[in-house]
C-alpha positions in Angstrom: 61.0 101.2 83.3 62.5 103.7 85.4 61.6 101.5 89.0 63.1 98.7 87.4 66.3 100.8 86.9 66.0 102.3 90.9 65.4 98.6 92.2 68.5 97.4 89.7 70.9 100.7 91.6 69.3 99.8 95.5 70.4 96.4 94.5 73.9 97.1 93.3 74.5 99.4 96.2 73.4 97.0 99.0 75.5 94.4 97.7 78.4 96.8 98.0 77.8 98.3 101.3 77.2 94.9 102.4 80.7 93.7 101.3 82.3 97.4 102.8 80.4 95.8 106.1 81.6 92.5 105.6 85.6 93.2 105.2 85.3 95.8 108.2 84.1 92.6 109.9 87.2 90.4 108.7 89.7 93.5 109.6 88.6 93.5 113.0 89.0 89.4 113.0 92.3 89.3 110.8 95.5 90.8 111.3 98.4 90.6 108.2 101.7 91.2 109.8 105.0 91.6 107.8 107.9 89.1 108.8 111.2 90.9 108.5 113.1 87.6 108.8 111.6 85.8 106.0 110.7 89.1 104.5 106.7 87.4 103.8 103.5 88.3 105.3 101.3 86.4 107.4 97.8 86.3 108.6 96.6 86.4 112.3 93.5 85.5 113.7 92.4 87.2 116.6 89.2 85.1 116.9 91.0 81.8 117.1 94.6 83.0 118.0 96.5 81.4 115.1 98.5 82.5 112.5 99.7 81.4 108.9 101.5 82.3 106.1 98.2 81.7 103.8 95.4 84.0 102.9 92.2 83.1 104.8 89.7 81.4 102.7 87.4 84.8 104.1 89.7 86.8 102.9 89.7 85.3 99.0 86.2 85.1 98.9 86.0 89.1 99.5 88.6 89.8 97.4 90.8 92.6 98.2 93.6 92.6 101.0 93.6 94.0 104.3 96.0 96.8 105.9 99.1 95.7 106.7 99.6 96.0 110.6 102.2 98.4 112.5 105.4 96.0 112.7 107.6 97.1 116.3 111.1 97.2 116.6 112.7 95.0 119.2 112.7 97.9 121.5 109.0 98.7 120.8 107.7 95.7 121.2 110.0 95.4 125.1 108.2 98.4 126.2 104.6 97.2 124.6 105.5 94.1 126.7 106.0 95.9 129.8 103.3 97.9 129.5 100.8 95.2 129.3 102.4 93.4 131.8 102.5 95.9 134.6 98.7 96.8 133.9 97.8 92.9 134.4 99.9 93.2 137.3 98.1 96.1 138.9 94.6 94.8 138.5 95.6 91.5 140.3 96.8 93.7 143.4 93.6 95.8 142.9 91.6 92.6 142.8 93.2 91.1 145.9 92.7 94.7 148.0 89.6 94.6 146.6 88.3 90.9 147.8 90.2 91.7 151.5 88.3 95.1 152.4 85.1 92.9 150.5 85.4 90.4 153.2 86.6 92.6 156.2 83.1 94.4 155.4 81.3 91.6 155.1 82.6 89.5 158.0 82.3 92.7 160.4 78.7 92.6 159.7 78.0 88.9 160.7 
């Protein structure tokens, strides 16, 4: 009786820590963002780059909710902007140096 009971608990707890596995999963997939305007939240998908105002069908299945995202005030979100913008910036120069002293030491060798 008692290795029926232990199979019973393995069972019970690897259905658990496979749903813990799963929703860490759909966190890293899913994003839900607060709207202040419309004072709602919606649901991003990072996979697919969409967003909509209703719960995935994932997400329902699981049960539970997800953490709500950090939400930026105009300000935050210019410099978050910038930021990006000037790094994507920066590895196009280093790219281009990068394919010029490629070819300069290439070509001198031919």
């Amino acid at each position: 009786m008692s290795g029926k009971s232990a199979l019973i608990v393995q069972c019970c707890i690897r259905k658990w820590l496979s749903k813990v596995k799963f929703r860490e999963k759909l966190s890293e997939r899913y994003e839900k963002i607060y709207d202040p305007k419309r004072k709602k939240y919606f649901y991003y998908d990072s996979l697919l780059a969409r967003s909509s105002w209703k719960k995935p069908r994932l997400l329902k299945r699981v049960g539970g909710d997800l953490n709500v995202a950090p939400t930026y005030t105009d300000i935050q979100a210019a410099i978050l902007v910038q930021r990006n913008f000037r790094r994507y910036k920066s590895r196009r120069r280093f790219l281009r140096l990068y394919v010029k002293v490629f070819f300069y030491i290439f070509c001198s060798f031919c």
